[in-house]
C-alpha positions in Angstrom: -47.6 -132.4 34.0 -46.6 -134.5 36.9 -43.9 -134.2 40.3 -41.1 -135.5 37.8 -41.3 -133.4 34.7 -43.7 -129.6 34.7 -45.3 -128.9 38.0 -47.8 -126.9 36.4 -48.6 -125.5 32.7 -51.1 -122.9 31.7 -54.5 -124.0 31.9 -56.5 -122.8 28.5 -59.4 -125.2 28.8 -60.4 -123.8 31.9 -59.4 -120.2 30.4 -61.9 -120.9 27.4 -64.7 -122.1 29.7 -64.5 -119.3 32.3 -65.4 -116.4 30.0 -67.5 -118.8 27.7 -68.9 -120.3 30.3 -70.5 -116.7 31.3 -70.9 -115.3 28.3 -73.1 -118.6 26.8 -74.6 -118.7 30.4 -73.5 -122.2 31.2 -72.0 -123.2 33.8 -72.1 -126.6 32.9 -68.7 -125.9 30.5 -67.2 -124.9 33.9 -68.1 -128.1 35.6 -67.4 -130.4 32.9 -64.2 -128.8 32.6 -63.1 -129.2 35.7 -64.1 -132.4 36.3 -62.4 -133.8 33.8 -58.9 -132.1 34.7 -59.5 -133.1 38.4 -59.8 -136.7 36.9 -56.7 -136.7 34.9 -54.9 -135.9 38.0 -56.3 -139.3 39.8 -59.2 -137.1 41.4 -56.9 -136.6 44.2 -55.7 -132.9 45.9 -52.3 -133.1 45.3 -53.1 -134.1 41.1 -52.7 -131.8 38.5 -51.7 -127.8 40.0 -52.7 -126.0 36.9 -51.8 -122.4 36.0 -55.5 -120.8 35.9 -56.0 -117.4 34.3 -59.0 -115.4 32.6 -56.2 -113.2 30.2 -52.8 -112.9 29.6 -50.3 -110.9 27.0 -51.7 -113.0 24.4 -55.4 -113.2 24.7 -58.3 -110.1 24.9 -58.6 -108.2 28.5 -61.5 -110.2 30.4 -63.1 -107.2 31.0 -63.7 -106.7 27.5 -64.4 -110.6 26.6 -67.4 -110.8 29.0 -70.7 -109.6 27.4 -72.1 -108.7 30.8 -69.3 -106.5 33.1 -71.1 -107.8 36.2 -69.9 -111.4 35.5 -65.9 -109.8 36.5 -67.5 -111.2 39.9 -68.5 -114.6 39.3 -65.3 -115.6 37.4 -62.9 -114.1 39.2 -64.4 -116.0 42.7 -64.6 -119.5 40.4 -60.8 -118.5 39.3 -59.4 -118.2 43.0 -61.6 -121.4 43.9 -61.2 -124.3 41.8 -58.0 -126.2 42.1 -55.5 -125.0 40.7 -53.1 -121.3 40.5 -54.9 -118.5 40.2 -52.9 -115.7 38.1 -54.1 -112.0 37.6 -52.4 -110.1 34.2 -51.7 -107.2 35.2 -53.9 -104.7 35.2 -56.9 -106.7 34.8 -57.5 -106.0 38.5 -58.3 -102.5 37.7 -60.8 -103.8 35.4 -58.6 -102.8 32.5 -59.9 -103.3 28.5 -57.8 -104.3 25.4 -58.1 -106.2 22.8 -56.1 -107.1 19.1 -56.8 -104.9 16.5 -54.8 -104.2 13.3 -52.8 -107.1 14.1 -51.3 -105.4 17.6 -51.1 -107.0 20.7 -50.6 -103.0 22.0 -53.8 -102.4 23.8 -52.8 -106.0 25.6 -49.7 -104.5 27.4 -50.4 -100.6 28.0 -47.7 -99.2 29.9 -49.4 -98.2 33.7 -48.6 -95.2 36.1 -48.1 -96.8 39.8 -49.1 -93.6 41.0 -52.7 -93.8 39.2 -53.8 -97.1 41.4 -51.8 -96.8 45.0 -54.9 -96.4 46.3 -57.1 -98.3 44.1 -58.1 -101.0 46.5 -60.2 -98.1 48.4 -61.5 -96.2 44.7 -62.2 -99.6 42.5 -64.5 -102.3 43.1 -62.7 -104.8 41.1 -59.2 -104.1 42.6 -60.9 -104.3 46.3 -62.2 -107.7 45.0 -59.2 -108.9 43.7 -57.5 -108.5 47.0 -60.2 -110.0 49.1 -59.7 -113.1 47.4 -56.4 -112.8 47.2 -56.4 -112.5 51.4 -59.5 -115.5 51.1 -57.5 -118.0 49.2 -53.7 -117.2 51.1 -55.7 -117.7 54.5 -57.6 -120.6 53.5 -55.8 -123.8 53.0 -58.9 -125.8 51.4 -59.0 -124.0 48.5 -55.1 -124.7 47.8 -54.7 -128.3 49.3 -58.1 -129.5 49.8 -60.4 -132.0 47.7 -63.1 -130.9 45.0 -66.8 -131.9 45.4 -69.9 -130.5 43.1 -72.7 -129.6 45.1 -75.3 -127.9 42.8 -74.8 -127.1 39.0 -77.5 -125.5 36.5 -76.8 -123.4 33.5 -77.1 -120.5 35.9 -76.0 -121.6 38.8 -72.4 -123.9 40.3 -71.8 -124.6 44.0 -69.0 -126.8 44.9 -67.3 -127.3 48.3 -63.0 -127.5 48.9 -62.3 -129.3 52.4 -59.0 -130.2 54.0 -58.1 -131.5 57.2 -62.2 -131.6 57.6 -62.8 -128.3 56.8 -64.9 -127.5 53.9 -65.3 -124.2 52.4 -68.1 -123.9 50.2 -68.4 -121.7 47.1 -71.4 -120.5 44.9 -71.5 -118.6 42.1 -74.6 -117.2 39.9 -74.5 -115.9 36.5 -78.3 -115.3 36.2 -80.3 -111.6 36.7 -81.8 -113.0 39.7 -80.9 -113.7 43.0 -81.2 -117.7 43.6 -81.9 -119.7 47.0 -79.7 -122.8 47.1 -79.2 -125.7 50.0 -76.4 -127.1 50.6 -74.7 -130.2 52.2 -72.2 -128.6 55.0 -69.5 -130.6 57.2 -68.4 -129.6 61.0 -68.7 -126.4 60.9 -71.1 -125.0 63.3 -72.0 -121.6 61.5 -70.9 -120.4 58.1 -69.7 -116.8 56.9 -69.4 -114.9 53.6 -66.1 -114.6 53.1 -67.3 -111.2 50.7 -70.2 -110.1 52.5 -69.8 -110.9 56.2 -73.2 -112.8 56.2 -73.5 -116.0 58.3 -75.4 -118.6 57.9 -76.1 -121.9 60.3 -76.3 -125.4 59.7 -79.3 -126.9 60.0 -80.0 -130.7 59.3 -76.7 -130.9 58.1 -77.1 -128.3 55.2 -76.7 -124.3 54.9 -79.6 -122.3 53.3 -78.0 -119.2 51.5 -79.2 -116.5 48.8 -76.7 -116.2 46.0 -77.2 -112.6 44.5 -78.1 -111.9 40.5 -74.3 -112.2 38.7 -72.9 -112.6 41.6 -71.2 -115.5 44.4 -70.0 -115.7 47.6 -66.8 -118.2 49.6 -68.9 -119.3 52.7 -66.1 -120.0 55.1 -66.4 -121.9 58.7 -66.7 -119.1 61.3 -63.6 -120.4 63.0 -61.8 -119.8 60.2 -62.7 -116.8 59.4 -60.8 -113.2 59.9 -62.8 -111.7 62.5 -61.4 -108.3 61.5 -62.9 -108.7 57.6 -65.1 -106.3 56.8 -67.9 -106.5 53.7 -67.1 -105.4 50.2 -68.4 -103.3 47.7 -69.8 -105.8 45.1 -71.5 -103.8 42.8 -69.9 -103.2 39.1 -71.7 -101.2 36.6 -72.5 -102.0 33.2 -70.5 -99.6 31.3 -66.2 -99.2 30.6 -64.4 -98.1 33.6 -62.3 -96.2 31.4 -60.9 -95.1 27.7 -59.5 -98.8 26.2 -55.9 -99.1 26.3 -56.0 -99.1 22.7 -58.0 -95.7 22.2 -54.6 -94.3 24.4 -52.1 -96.0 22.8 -53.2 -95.7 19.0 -53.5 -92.4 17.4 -57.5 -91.2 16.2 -56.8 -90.8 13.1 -55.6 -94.4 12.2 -58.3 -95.7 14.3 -61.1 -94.2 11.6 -62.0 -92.5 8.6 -64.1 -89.8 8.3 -67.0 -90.3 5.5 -68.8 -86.8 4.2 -72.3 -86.8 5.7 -75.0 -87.3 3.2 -77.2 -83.7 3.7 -80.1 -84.4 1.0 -81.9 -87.2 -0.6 -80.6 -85.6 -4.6 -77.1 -86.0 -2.8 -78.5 -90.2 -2.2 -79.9 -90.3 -6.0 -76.7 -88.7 -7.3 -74.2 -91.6 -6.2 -77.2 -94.6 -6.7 -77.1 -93.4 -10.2 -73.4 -93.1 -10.1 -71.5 -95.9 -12.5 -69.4 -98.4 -10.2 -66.5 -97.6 -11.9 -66.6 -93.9 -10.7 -67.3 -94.5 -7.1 -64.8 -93.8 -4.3 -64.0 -96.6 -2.0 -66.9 -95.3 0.8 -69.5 -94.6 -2.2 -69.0 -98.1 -3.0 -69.0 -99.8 0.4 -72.3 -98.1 0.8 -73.8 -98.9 -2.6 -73.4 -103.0 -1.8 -74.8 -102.6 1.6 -77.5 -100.4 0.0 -78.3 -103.5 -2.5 -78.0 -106.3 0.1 -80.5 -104.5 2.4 -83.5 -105.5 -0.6 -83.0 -109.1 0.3 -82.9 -108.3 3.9 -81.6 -106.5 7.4 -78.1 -106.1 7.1 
């Protein structure tokens, strides 16, 4: 990847340490992973422009990868942040699920009524982040142009700060239950605002003081560059599906499982222990080896 040959290709190490990088609740994958990209492109702004995604036709819905549905935030701010391009698959911004199962990349690419999400940026927390970031990173030309510096990293927590033309817009991101208090180096800025959550913070001895909320982040951005007109989002996502899976609606019930007769009585149990193997229906079976590998142990 270089001006003369591919200006970009897709990124997978970063893709690999974005949702790994929550789930494992380490965020030094992250940081190691972008460091060393940023250092194959000569640790300069203009180096490597790398295609940055969390899923794509190919690979599970991120919204089903991530063990904990609240870490959507988190990622999605890192995504928009780092250097490189961020790319949303669509329907991921709804917070869409879908992963491969019975060898079908279906549930990956559900077909989508327009008329279902016109208004979705008003009804769904993820789409209404999606697009703040969107407006964040269009509007802010540090996090497309400017430099990458680490500023704090733990296996919870990852600040880093983007500047260009000396501004510097800060990010921090927390993958942890709690809130965390982190300072942090700032440049000329005289006051800094959430780009999020419309909280401002000053500078004071050079450094900003900010509380970064459990599974959660914030883009501190320079009051003078800020849209004065931005009003705070709804950050809250619950743990639980948003909706049906696209591959409960695409596939039909019955070929997504069988039906096994109840067992009603414990003779009903002693008639299929005693049963002969050879006898046994595929089910009766299944449950007779589980039956014997739960002596040596929980199954």
């Amino acid at each position: 990847v270089n001006g003369d040959t591919l200006h970009s290709v897709t990124n997978y190490h970063l893709h690999k340490a974005l949702y790994s990088g929550h789930n494992d609740h380490n965020y030094f994958e992250i940081a190691h992973t972008v460091k060393r990209l940023y250092e194959m492109g000569g640790n300069r702004p203009d180096g490597l422009k790398l295609y940055n995604f969390a899923d794509n036709h190919d690979v599970e819905r991120i919204y089903t990868k991530l063990n904990k549905k609240s870490h959507f935030i988190p990622l999605h701010i890192l995504m928009y942040t780092l250097p490189g391009i961020p790319s949303i698959y669509y329907g991921s911004e709804f917070g869409f699920e879908g992963q491969k199962q019975y060898g079908s990349d279906d549930s990956l690419r559900p077909t989508i009524s327009y008329e279902e999400y016109i208004d979705a940026t008003q009804k769904n927390n993820f789409t209404n982040l999606i697009s703040r970031l969107g407006k964040i990173r269009l509007e802010t030309k540090a996090l497309s142009y400017g430099d990458y510096k680490e500023l704090l990293l733990t296996n919870g927590q990852y600040a880093f700060a983007r500047s260009y033309n000396g501004q510097s817009v800060i990010v921090t991101v927390n993958n942890s239950d709690c809130d965390f208090a982190m300072k942090l180096p700032a440049q000329n800025a005289g006051e800094y605002i959430g780009g999020l959550t419309g909280e401002k913070v000053p500078i004071i001895d050079g450094c900003i003081s900010v509380n970064v909320k459990a599974n959660s982040g914030e883009i501190w951005l320079p009051v003078s560059m800020a849209d004065a007109k931005m009003q705070p989002i709804n950050l809250d996502i619950e743990e639980k599906k948003t909706q049906k899976s696209a591959f409960e609606k695409t596939v039909k019930p019955q070929e997504t499982e069988k039906k096994q007769e109840p067992i009603k009585t414990e003779e009903d149990v002693e008639l299929k222990r005693n049963k002969a193997f050879e006898e046994m229906t595929v089910e009766e079976l299944q449950e007779a080896i589980l039956e014997r590998m739960k002596r040596n142990g929980p199954v």
